[in-house]
N, C-alpha and C positions, 0 to 999 in steps of 0.2 A: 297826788301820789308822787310819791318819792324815789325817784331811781339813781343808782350808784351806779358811778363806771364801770363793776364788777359786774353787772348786770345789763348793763349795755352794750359791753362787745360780743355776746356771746348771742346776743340779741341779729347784731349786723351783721356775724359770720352766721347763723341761720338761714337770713335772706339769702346771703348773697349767695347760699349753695343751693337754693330751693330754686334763683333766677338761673343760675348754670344748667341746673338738669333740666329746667323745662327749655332752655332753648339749646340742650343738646337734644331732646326726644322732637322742637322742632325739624332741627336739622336731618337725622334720622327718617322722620315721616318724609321730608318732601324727597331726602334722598330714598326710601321705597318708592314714590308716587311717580318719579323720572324714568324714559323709556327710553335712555341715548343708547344706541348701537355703536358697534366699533368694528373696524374691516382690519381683518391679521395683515401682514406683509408677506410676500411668499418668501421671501427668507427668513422670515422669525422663525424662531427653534420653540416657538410654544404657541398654541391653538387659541382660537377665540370661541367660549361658547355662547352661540345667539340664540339657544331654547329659554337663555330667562334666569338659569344659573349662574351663579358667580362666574363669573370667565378667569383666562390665565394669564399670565404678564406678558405683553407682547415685546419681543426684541428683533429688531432691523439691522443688519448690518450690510451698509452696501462698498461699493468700492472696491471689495478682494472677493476672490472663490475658491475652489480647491483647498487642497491644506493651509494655507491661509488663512482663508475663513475657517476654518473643523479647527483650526489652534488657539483663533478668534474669540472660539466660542466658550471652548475648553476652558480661558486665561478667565472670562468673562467673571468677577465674582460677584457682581448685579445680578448672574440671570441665573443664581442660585436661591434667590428668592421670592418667596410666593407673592398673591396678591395680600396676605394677612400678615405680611412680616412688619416688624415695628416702623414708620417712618422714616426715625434715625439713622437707621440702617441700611434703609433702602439708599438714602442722601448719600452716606458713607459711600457706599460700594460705587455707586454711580460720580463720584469726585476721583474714584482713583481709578478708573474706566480705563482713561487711556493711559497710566502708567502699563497696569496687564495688557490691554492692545499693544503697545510699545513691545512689552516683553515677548507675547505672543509673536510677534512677528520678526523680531534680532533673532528670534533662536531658529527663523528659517533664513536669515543674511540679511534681511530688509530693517536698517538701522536707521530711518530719519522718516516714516511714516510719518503725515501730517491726520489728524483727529477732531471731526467736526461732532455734536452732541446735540442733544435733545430728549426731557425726560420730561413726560406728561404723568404725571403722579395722579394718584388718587382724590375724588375729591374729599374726602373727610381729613387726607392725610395737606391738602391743602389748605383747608379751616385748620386743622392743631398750629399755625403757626408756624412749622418749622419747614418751612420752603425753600429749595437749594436756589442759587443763587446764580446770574449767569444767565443762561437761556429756558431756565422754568419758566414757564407761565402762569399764572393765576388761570386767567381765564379758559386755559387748554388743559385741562385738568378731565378725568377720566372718571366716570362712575362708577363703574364695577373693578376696573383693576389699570394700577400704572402700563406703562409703556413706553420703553427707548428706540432712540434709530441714533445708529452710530454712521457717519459715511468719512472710509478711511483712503488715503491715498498713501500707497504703499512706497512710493518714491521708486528709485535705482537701488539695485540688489547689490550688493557685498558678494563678490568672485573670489575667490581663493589665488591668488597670484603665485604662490609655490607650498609645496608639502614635500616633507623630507621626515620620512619614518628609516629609521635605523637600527637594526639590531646587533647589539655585541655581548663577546661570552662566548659560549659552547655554544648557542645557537644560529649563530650567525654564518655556521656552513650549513643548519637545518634546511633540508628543500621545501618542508611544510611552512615554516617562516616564509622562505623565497615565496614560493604561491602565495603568502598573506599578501608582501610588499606589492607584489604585481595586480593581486585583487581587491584592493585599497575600496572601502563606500564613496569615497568622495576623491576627485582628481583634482587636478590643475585645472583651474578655468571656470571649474563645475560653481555654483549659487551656495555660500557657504551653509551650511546646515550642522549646529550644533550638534544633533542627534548623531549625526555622523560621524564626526569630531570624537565622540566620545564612545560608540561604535566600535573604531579603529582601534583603543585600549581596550575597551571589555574584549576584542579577537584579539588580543596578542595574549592577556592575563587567561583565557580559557584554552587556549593553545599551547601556553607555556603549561597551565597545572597538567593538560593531557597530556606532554612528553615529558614531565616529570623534573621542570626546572622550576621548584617550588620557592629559591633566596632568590627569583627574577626581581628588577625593580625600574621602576621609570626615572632615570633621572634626568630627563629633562623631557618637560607634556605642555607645551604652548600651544597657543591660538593668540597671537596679536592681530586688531583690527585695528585699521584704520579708516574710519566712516568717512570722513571727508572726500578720500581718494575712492573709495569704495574697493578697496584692497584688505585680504585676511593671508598671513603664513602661517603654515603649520609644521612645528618641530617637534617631532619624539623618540627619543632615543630608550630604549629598551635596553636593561645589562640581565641577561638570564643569569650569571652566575652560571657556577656547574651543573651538570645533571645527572638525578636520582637514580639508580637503580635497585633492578628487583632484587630483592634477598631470601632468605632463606620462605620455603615452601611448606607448610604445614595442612596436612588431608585429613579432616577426620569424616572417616566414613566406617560401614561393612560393608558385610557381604562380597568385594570383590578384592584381588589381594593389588599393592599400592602399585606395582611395575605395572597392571595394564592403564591405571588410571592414569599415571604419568605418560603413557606411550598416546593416549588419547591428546591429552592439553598440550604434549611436546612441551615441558618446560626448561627454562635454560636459568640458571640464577645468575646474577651479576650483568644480563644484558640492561640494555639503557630502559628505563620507564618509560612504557606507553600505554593510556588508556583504551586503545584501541584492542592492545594484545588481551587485558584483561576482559573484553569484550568479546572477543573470539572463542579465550577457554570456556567461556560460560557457553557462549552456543554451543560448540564443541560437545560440552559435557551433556547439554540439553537435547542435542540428536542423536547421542550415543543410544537414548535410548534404554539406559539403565538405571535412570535413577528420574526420582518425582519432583526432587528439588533441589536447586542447586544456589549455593551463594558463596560467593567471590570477594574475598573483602581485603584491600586494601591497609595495611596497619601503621595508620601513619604516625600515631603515635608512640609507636617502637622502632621509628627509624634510628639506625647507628651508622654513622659513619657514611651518610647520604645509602644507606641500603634500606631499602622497602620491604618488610616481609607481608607475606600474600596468604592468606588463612581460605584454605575451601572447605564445606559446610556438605555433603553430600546425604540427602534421604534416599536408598532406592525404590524402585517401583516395585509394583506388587510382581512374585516370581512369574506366576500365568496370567495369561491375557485369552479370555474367550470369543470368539467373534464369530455369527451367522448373521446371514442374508437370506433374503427374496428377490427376484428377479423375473422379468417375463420379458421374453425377445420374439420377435417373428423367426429369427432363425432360428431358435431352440427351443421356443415354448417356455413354459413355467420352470422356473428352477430355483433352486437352495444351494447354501454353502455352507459349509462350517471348515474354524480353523481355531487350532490350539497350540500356543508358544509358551513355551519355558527360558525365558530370559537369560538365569541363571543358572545352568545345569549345575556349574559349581563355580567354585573362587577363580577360574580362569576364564571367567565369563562366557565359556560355549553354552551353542543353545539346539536347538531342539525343538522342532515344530512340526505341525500335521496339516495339512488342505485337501477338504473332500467339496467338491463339487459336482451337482447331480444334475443332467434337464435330457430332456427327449432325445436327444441329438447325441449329446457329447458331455460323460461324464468321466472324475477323473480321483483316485484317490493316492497324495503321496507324503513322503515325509520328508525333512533334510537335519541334518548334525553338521554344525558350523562351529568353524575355530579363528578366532580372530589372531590376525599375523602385527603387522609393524601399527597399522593404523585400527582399530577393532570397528571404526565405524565404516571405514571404505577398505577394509584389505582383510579378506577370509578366506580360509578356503573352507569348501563345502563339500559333504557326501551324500549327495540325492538317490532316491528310488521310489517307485509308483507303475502305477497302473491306469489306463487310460484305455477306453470304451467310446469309438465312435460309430452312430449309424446313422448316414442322410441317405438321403433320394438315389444319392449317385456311387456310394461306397459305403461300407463296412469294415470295421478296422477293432483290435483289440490290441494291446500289447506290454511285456513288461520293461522297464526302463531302468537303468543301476547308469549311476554317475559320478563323477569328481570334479569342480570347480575350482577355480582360484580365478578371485575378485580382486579387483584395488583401481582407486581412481587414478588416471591418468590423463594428460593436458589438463589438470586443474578442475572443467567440472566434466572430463569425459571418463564415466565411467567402464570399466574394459573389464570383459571375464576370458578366460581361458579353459576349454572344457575337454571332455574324454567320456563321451556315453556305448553305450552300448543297450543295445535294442531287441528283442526278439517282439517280432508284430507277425499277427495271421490280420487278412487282410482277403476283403472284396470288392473288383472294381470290373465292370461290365464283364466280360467271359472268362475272367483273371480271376482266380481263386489258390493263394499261395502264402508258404509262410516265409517270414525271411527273419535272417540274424544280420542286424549291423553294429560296427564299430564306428564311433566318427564323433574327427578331431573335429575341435570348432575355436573360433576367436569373432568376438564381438564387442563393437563398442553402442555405446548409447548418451545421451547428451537433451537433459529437459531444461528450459528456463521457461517461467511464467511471473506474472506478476498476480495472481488468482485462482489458484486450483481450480475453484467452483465454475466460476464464469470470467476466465482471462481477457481481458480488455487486447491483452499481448504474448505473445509465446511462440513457441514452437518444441516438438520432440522430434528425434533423428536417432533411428538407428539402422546399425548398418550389421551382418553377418556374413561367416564365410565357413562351410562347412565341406567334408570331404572325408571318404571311403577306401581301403582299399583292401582285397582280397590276402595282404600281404599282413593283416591287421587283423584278420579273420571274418572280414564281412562275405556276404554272399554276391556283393555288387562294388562296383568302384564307380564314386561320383563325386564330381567337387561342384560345389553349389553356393553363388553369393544371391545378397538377397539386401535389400535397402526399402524402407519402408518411412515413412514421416508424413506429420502434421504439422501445419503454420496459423498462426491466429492473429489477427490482425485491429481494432477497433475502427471503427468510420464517424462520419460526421453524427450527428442525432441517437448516439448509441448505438448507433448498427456495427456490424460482425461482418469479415469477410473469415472464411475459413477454407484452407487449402488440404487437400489430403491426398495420396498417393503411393504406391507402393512397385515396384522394380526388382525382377530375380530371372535368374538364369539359370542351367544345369548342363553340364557336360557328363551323360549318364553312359555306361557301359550297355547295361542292358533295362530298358524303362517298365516294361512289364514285372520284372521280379523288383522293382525299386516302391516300398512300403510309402503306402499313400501318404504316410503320416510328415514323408519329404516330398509331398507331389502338391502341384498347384491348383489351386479352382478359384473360380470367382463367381459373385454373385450373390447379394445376402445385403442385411442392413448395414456392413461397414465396406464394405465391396461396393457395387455396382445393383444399387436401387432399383426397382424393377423387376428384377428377377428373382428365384427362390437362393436359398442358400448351395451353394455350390452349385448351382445348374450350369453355370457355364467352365466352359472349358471343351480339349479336346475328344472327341467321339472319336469309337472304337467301328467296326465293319457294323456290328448291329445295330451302332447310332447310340450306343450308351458313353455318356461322358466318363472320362477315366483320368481325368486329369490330362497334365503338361509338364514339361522341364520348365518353361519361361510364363512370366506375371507380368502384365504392363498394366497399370488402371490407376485412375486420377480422376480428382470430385474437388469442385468446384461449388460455394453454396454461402447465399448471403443471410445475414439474420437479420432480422428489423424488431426491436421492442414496440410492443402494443401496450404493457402495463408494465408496472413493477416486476414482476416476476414471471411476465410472460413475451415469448414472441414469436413472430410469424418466420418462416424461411422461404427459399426456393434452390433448387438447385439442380447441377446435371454432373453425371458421374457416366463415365468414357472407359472403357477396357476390358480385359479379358483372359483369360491365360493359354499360353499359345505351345504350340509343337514346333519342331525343325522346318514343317513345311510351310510353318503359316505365312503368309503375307500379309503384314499390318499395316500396309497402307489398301488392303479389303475392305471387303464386308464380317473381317475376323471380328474386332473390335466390334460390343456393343455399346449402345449409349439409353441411359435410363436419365430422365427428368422428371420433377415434381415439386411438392410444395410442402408443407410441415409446419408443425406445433411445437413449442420450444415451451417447458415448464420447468424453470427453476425454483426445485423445490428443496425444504432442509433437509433433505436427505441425499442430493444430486440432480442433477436435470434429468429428465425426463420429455422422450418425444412421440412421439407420433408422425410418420409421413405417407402423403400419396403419390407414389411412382408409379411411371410410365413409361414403357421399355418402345424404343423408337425402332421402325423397321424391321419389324415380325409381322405376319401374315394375320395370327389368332391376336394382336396383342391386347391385353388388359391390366386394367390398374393392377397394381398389389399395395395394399399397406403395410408399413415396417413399424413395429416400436422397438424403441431403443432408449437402454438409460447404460449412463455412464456420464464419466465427465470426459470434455474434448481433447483433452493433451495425456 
């Protein structure tokens, strides 16, 4: 038989692919039949799994820790690849290992790091041939998946030997600039860090766009180092150019006419650009409380002549807002509320509102017509009237009420009203059965900061009044009467609460019998003095019935401790009383109630539960209080 070379090589590439695959399917077999284990490093950033499954590439880096290593690992582009990635690739990444370490570690100051290696590859990816070169081994070769260990010696760090940031232009008598210079990332002396370096620009560029010096430009932004000496300077000179201001003011809104909305934002055109200002009117506009949506825009695209015009976007809110409640107290028992506001009454934004509230004790129903003056969200004056229905243990009281306010914030967050009520109450208090008319002037301030309405970590509220009577004014009695009452909130270690609360008043009364309970003091109840019922304590009459006092002294002390998420345990002791001319409070005037409580924050508001214990009574026994509301 006769064979042509055309028929002969086609003959010897057959073989020799038939001899390739059966001693690739050897290879294959004996690599299933191998049972070599592998131990991870505890600094590899990837797991070994020893149930029998392919495992993960193991990577070691010793020598550095801290941010060092975490930039180490970051730079690392080896230990972005699996145990399946192609060979080639692996070799690749692992040759240029220590260029990224190099890199990795200049950009925290450390310029001459030395880089020792080690990469135990796959064993299949060690049969293909293509074995890096160096300190690979053949024989250290890994059955289920590679593995590196890098051990790096960081050297002497690169210090910063001087920095010198400069700003010139308009900005350069800026005090917010001044503050940058002095609050610089990186000092003299400090371990050079890139990040920082460049830090220092991104706050000058978001500082400049915020005061509105948008032709700002760097002309001159170094970093020279010198590794040898292990010395970095740093020079940048900032030119703000001039700066922006606001231009014309453009409102489209309804419903209210454009002077109040202006007297709200207080706009000025022509003052210098600040984003902060534009951050203000938004709030401003958002607590006014008239409108759903508000948007503030910037038009920088129509600057002329470095002026800014400023486009506001106003939705208002719906005209009524309906609002009821439920409630249950120890002092009051069960109760409801309702209340209903008219926003709008018309284009001059007065409003118009109703509050009824009903419970066992003390109910009260009234309305008020409010006209907003310079500022509509802090300066109104108001015209109040209502009705009020009180009956406890120890008095009985009914009365009509007609009034006139004027509101406006003063010291910045102290709120101050100035008022002019007038009173007619029939009233019962131990063997006192009378009616009175009073007039009476009043001035009070008030002052809340919290960081949490719901559950403040921090806070406190303060207010303080001053009220007064005279026959000259048309009352039936003449009294002048201050009065200081406040809470403080505090947070502690482990989530605990300390909470402070207290209350202080006095009365210089002409005649106290004809003086309407609805100015007379008592204590005792869930916000008072625990322990005891609502209003029980106070001055007794010859028959022993309490009738109140001119003067209030009482202070409650009371820790919280959380037990879960939304719950926690208290304890606390509440001290005081309300006293007459004759009392002596360093007595037995003063009561003291202590106990312990339940704390449920819940979406609706907290909610508690406590068990008081009145110290120093003959009969005495617990009482429970609940109580909801929030603390400030």
């Amino acid at each position: 038989m006769t064979l042509s070379y055309r028929s002969i090589i086609p003959a010897w590439v057959l073989l020799i692919t038939m001899l390739l695959f059966a001693q690739a399917g050897c290879v294959s077999n004996s690599a299933q039949n191998e049972k070599a284990t592998e131990t991870s490093f505890a600094s590899a950033p990837f797991g070994i799994d020893t149930k029998g499954e392919r495992s993960n590439p193991v990577l070691e880096i010793r020598g550095i820790e801290g941010p060092l290593l975490e930039n180490a690992r970051a730079h690392l582009s080896l230990g972005r690849n699996a145990c399946d990635a192609p060979p080639w690739r692996i070799h690749r990444h692992y040759g240029q290992a220590e260029n990224d370490i190099e890199k990795a570690l200049r950009a925290l100051g450390y310029y001459r790091p030395v880089v020792e290696k080690h990469l135990a590859p796959s064993c299949p990816m060690v049969d293909s041939g293509d074995v890096a070169t160096g300190k690979t081994d053949r024989g250290g070769c890994k059955q289920d998946c590679w593995s590196a260990r890098f051990t790096v010696d960081p050297g002497s760090a690169v210090r910063v030997a001087a920095i010198e940031v400069t700003v010139a232009g308009e900005a350069r008598t800026e005090p917010a600039f001044h503050a940058l210079q002095k609050e610089l990332p990186i000092r003299q002396g400090d371990i050079l860090n890139h990040a920082r370096y460049e830090r220092i620009k991104a706050d000058i560029l978001a500082l400049a766009a915020d005061l509105g010096y948008f032709d700002g430009h760097f002309t001159v932004h170094e970093l020279q180092v010198d590794p040898e000496n292990l010395k970095a300077t740093i020079r940048i000179v900032y030119d703000s150019g001039p700066r922006h201001r606001f231009g014309t003011l453009s409102i489209r809104h309804r419903a209210l006419d454009s002077d109040i909305i202006e007297r709200i934002i207080d706009w000025r055109e022509g003052e210098p650009f600040d984003a902060k200002e534009l951050a203000r009117i938004y709030r401003d506009l958002v607590d006014s409380d008239y409108f759903a949506m508000v948007e503030v825009r910037p038009r920088f695209q129509r600057i002329s002549d470095r002026r800014i015009p400023v486009e506001i976007n106003l939705t208002p809110r719906k005209r009524y807002r309906f609002s009821f409640g439920l409630g249950m107290s120890t002092d009051g028992g069960p109760s409801g509320s309702f209340s209903v506001l008219n926003r709008r009454l018309n284009s001059r934004a007065h409003r118009w509102s109703s509050d009824t509230s009903v419970s066992l004790v003390k109910s009260t129903v009234g309305a008020e017509y409010r006209i907003p003056l310079a500022d509509p969200r802090t300066d109104w004056l108001s015209f109040q009237g209502g009705y009020q229905r009180e009956d406890t243990d120890t008095a009985k009281s009914q009365g009509l009420r007609l009034g006139v306010r004027r509101t406006r914030r003063y010291f910045d967050d102290w709120l101050g009203t100035i008022s002019l009520d007038t009173l007619r109450e029939d009233f019962e208090a131990g063997s006192t059965d009378d009616m009175a008319t009073m007039v009476v002037a009043g001035i009070g301030f008030s002052n809340s900061r919290y960081e949490n309405r719901m559950r403040p970590r921090w806070g406190h509220h303060l207010s303080l009044k001053l009220n007064a009577s005279h026959t000259m004014l048309g009352s039936d009695n003449d009294f002048i009467q201050g009065y200081i009452s406040g809470k403080w909130v505090r947070g502690m270690s482990r989530g605990g609460r300390v909470l402070l609360r207290g209350e202080l008043g006095a009365s210089k009364v002409d005649d106290f019998k004809t003086l309407p309970t609805s100015y007379r003091f008592f204590a005792g109840g869930d916000k008072s003095v625990r322990g005891y019922g609502f209003h029980e304590l106070g001055p007794k009459d010859n028959r022993g019935d309490v009738v109140g006092g001119p003067h209030i002294m009482v202070g409650s002390l009371e820790y919280e401790h959380p037990v879960a998420k939304q719950w926690a345990i208290t304890t606390f002791v509440d001290h005081g009383n309300a006293l007459d001319n004759s009392t002596n409070i360093l007595g037995s005037a003063l009561k003291t109630g202590v106990g312990t409580g339940v704390r449920w924050f819940s979406p609706f508001g907290p909610a508690g539960v406590d068990l008081a214990f009145p110290l120093g009574e003959d009969d005495s026994k617990f009482r429970v209080h609940l109580n909801m509301g929030i603390d400030l």
